[in-house]
Residue, then its C-alpha position, 0 to 999 in steps of 0.5 A: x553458462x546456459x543457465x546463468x544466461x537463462x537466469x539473467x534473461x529471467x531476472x531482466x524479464x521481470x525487471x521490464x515488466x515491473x518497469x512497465x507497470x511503474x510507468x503506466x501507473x506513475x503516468x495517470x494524473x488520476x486514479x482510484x481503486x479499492x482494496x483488501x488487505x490482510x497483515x499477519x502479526x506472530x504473537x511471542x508466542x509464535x502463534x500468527x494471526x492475520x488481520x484483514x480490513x478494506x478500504x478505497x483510495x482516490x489520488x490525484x497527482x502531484x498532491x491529493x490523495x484521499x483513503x479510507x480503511x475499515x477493520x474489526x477494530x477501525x474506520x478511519x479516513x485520511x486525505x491530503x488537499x496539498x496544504x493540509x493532511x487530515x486523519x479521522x478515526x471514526x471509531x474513537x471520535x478523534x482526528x488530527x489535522x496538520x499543515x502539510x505541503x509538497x507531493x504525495x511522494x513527500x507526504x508519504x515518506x513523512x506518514x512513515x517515519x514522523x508518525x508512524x501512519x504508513x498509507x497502504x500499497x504506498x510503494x506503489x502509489x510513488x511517482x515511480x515506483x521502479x525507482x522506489x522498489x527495484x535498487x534494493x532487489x537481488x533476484x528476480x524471477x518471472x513467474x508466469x500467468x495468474x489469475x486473480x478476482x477473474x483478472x489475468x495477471x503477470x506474476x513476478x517475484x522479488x528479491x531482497x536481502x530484508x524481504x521478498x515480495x511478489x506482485x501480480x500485474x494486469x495484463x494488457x494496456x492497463x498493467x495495474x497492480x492487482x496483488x502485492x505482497x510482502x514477506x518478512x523473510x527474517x522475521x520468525x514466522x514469515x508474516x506477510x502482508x497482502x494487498x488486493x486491488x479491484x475497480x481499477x479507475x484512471x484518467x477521466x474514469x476516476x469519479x470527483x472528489x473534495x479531497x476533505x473529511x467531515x469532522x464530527x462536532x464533539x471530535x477530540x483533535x489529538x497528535x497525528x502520532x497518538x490517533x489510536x487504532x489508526x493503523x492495521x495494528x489495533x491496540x488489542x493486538x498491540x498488547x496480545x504482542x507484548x504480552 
């Protein structure tokens, strides 16, 4: 019994302190950071290989959001002003442009599921991330202190019946997210997926931004879904997969 209390107590822990995360990010009107990221993908024949790139994010609640990412394989830019999203794919001169309404929220879930253009960390840039992440958890656990880029952080581990994911949060009055990763814990291979955050920016630190991208002349425009080598999964990779 003292150890199904302790569990419990452990499990709640976490729980407040990722709640109290969610709240202080959900609550700044402005931020920005930036990031580096890495995608494990397992080849067929089982081999892991790790995909890094970098990039920066601008948000502006409830409708502006402005990224940018560069891998091996892409330099790609994306915003959203609340009428229109934009995406340009510098390395293969194309872009898409589309009319868009409603909140980062809504514009997330559609990058997602209509063209298939996920926005990094995009779990946590939600207007309540707790509501997003926490329902579908099992267990959680409260792993102590880390430190990461010099910066302290809680680290806490999550649960769920498709994918475990950890998180390392700042400690003190701005508990930003510092590290989030995700494991595919039913996936040969376990890939993970890793984000880092640095130059965390809220509030009146967050530098002005147009929220728009220069479209090069001689662009092609394309189909959102079609920009090539917009994701962290390049087409060369792509292929190494299937074949």
């Amino acid at each position: 019994m003292a150890g199904m209390s302790a569990a419990k107590a452990d499990d709640a822990q976490a729980k407040a302190m990722f709640k109290a995360m969610s709240d202080y990010v959900s609550g700044q009107k402005a931020i920005s950071f930036k990031f580096d990221s890495n995608l494990d993908v397992v080849t067929t024949e089982q081999q892991k290989l790790g995909l890094a790139s970098s990039g920066a994010v601008t948000i502006n609640r409830p409708d502006k959001i402005h990224a940018t990412r560069t891998g091996g394989f892409a330099d790609v830019e994306f915003t959203f002003d609340g009428n229109t999203m934009t995406l340009l794919g510098r390395n293969a001169n194309a872009y898409a442009k589309v009319s868009a309404t409603g909140t980062i929220d809504q514009l997330v879930d559609q990058l997602r599921d209509k063209y298939h253009r996920p926005l990094p960390a995009a779990d946590l840039l939600m207007a309540n991330p707790y509501d997003q992440l926490m329902p579908d958890v099992v267990d959680a656990k409260d792993l102590g202190s880390g430190v990461i880029h010099g910066v302290e952080c809680d680290h806490l581990a999550f649960r769920t019946n498709d994918f475990d994911w950890q998180i390392w949060i700042a400690q003190g009055s701005r508990p930003y997210p510092v590290r989030y990763v995700i494991t595919s814990s039913k996936v040969a291979g376990s890939p993970q997926y890793t984000i880092d955050v640095t130059d965390w920016k809220a509030g009146a630190e967050v530098a002005s931004d147009s929220f728009s991208v220069a479209i090069p002349a001689n662009a092609k425009q394309m189909n959102p879904a079609d920009l090539p080598d917009f994701d962290e999964l390049g087409g060369i990779f792509k292929a190494k997969l299937e074949n």
